[in-house]
C-alpha positions in Angstrom: 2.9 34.0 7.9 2.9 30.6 6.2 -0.1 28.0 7.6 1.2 25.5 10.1 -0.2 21.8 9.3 -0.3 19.2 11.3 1.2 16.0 9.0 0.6 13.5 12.1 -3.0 12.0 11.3 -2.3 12.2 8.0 0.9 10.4 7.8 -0.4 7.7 10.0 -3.5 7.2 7.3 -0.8 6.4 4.9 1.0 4.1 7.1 -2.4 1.9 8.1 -3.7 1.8 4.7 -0.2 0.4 3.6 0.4 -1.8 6.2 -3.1 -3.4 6.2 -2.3 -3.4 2.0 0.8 -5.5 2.7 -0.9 -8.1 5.6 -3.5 -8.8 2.4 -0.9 -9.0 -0.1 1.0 -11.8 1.8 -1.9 -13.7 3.2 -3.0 -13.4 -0.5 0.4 -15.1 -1.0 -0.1 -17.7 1.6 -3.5 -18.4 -0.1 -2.4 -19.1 -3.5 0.8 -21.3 -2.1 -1.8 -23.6 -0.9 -3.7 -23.8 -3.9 -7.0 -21.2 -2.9 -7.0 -19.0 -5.5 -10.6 -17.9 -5.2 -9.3 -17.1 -1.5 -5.8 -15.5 -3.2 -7.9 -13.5 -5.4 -10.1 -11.9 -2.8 -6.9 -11.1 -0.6 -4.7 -9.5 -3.5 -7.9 -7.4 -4.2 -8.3 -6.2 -1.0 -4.6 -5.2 -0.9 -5.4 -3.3 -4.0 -7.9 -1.0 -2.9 -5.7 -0.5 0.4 -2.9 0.4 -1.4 -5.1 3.0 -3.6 -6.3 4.8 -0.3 -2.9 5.2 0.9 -1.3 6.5 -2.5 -4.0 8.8 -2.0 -3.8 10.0 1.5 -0.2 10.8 0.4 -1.1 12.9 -2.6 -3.8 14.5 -0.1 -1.1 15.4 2.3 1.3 16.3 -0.5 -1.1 18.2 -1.8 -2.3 20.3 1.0 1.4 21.2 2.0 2.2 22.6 -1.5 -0.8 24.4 -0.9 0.1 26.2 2.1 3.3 26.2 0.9 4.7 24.1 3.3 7.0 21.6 2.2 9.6 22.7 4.4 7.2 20.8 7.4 8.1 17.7 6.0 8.6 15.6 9.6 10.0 12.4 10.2 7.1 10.2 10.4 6.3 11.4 6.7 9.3 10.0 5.5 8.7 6.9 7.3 4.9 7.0 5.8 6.5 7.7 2.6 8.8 4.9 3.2 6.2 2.6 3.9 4.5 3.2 1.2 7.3 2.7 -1.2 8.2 -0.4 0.1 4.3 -1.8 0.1 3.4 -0.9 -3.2 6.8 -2.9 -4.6 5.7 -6.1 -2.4 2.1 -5.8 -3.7 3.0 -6.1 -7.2 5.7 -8.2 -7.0 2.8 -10.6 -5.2 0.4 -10.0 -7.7 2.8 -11.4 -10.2 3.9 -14.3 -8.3 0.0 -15.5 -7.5 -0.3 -14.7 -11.6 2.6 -17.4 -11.9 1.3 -19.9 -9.1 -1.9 -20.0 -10.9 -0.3 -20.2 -14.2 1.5 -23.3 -12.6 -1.7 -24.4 -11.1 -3.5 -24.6 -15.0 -0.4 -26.1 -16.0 -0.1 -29.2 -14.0 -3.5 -29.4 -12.1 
């Protein structure tokens, strides 16, 4: 008989660490709009390492259900988690590069 595991707790690590990833990653984008980069650089960093820890609470989870051979137990709020994710990790670097270019723009024209 196959192990039952819970995804729950697991898939709701994925979602905080994402979701506190994308509040840095926009108030990093609100910083650097207003000319703070020091500010803008602490922010995008901090989404950095909170997009890490959720990329690996996924591969965790992933990982313990291909272990158990579960992948069948794949649940709804796992693909929302997953979704989450996805979406998050797009916004984060699409706001790294635009703080790249407000800087940039920043050097340029003072």
């Amino acid at each position: 008989m196959k192990e039952k595991i819970n995804t729950e707790l697991d898939s709701m690590a994925i979602i905080l660490h994402a979701g506190n990833a994308k509040s840095c990653a926009f108030e990093a984008m609100m910083e650097v709009k207003q000319g703070n980069v020091e500010s803008y650089n602490d922010k995008y960093q901090e989404a950095r390492k909170e997009i890490v820890l959720a990329k690996k609470a996924h591969a965790e989870l992933l990982r313990k259900l291909s272990a158990a051979e579960c992948m069948e137990n794949i649940d709804l709020l796992l693909v929302h988690a997953e979704g989450h994710l996805s979406s998050t990790d797009i916004a984060v670097e699409l706001i790294g590069d635009i703080g790249e270019l407000y800087k940039w723009k920043e050097n340029l024209y003072g």
